[in-house]
Each structure stands twice: as structure tokens, then as C-alpha cells.
C-alpha positions as CSV (number, residue, x, y, z in Angstrom):
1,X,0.0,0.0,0.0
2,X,2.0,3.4,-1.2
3,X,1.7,6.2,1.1
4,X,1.0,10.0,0.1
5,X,4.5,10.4,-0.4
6,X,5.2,7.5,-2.8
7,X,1.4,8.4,-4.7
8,X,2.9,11.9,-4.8
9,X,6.4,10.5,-6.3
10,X,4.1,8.2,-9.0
11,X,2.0,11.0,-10.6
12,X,2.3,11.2,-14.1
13,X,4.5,14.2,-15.8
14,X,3.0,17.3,-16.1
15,X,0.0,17.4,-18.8
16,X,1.1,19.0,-21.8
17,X,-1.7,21.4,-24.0
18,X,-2.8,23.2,-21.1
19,X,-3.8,27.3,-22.7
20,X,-5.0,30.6,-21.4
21,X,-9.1,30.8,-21.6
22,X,-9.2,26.5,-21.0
23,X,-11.5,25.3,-18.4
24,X,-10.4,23.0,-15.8
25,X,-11.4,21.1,-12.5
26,X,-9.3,21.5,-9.7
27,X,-9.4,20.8,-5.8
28,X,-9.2,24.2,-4.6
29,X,-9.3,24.9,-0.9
30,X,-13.0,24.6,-0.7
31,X,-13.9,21.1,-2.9
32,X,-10.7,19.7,-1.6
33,X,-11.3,15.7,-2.3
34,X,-14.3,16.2,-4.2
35,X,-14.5,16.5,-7.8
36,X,-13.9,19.6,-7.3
37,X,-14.6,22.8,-9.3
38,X,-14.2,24.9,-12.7
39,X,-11.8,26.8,-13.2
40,X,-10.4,29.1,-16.0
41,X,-6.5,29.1,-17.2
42,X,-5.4,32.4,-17.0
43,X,-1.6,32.0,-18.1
44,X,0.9,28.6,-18.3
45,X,4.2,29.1,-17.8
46,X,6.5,25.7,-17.8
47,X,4.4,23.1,-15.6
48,X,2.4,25.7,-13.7
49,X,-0.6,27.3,-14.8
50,X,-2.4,30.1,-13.3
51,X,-5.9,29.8,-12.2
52,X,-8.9,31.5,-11.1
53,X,-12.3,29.8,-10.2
54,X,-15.4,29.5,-11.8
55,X,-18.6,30.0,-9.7
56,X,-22.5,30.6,-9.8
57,X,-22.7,33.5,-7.3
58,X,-22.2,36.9,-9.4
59,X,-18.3,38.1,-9.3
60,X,-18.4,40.5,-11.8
61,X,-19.9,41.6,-14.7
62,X,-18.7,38.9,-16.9
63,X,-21.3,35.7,-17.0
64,X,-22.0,32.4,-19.3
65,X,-24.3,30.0,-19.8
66,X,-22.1,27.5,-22.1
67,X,-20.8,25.8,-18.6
68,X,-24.7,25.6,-17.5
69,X,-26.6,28.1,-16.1
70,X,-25.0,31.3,-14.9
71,X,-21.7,31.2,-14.4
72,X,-19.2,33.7,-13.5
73,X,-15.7,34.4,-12.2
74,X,-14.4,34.6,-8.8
75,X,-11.4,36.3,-9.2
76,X,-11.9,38.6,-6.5
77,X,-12.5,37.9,-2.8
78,X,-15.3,40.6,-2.1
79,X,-14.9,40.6,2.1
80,X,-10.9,41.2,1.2
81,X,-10.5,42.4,-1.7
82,X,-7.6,40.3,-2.5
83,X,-7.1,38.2,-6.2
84,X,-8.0,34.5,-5.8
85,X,-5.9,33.4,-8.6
86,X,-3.6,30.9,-7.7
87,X,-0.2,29.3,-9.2
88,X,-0.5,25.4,-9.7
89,X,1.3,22.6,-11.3
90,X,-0.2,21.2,-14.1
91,X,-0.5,17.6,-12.7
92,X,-3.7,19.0,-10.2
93,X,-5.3,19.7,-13.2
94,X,-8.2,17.5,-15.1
95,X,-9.9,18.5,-18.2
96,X,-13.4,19.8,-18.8
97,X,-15.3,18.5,-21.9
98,X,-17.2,21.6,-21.7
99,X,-14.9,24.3,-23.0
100,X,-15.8,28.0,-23.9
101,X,-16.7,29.4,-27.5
102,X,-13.7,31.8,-28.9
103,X,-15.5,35.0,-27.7
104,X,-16.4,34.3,-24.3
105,X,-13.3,32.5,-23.4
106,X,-11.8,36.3,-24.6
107,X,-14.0,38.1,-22.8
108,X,-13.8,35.9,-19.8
109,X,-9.6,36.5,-20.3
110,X,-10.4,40.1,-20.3
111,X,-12.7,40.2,-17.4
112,X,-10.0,38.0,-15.0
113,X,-7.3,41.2,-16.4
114,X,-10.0,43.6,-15.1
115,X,-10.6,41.9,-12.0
116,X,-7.1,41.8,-11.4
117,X,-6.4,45.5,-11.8
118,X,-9.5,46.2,-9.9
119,X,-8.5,44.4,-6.7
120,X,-4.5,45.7,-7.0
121,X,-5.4,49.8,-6.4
């Protein structure tokens, strides 16, 4: 029976094809071991991509149906004000077969760059 250590040692090498605007599932803080929750690519730099959730509670002005029902991005902690977006290595990443269309995957890029600047001033 391998231990977290070893199962941690025996992941697979980093998933390749990961792109800004992608949607992905990740076990973030609050689905840890769950399936855990959308999330949108925001940049990819080596093995690390950097990521910002996906939610259903209104985050901003920027919202979608294509993932089912309303969906928005939770880039920005309200009570803090701090950005939510967090570094993480590729290998905590599954795909989504639901993806965004070209347009809202731009305009959900360009909301996470406004929601950025917003919670920096």
C-alpha cells in the first residue's frame, strides 16, 4: 500500500496542451477531495498554470451560460479584496469537456485582467 509520499512520487509528468481561456477542475481549498470545481486558465508558464475559479454567485460583470446556467468568475475575494488566482502545477489539473466558444473564453480572459487591476489599487 503506497503512502501520500510515494502516490505523490508516482503522478504522471506534467500534462502537456494546457492554454489561457481553457476550463479545468481543480481541488481548490473549498472542494478539496471532491470532484472539485471549474476553473479558468489564465496563463501557463512551464508546468504551472495560473488559475482562477469559476462559480454561480455573481463576481463581476462577466457571466456564461455555455458551462450551465450562470456562471461567473471569482477572481476577486469581495470581504478582502484580494485576487484569488492561484499558481498550480499542471499535474492538479483534469480536463473539462465543456470548454468555452472563442469570444467568451476572450472576454472571460479580459474580465480576469480587469478583476485583477481592480483588486490591485
Amino acid at each position: 500500500m503506497a503512502n501520500a509520499a510515494t502516490a505523490r512520487i508516482a503522478r504522471p509528468a506534467a500534462k502537456q496542451g494546457f492554454a489561457a481561456g481553457q476550463v479545468v477542475y481543480y481541488d481548490d481549498r473549498y472542494h478539496a477531495g471532491t470532484a472539485g470545481r471549474p476553473h479558468l486558465v489564465l496563463q501557463v508558464k512551464g508546468t504551472a498554470a495560473h488559475i482562477v475559479a469559476l462559480t454561480h454567485t455573481p463576481q463581476g460583470q462577466w457571466a456564461t451560460d455555455e458551462l450551465g446556467g450562470g456562471t461567473y468568475l471569482a477572481g476577486v475575494d469581495f470581504h478582502t479584496r484580494r485576487w484569488t488566482g492561484e499558481w498550480v502545477e499542471a499535474t492538479d489539473l483534469r480536463t473539462d469537456p465543456r470548454q468555452l466558444t472563442a469570444g467568451t473564453r476572450e472576454a472571460a480572459l479580459d474580465e480576469a485582467a480587469r478583476q485583477f487591476v481592480t483588486c490591485r489599487r
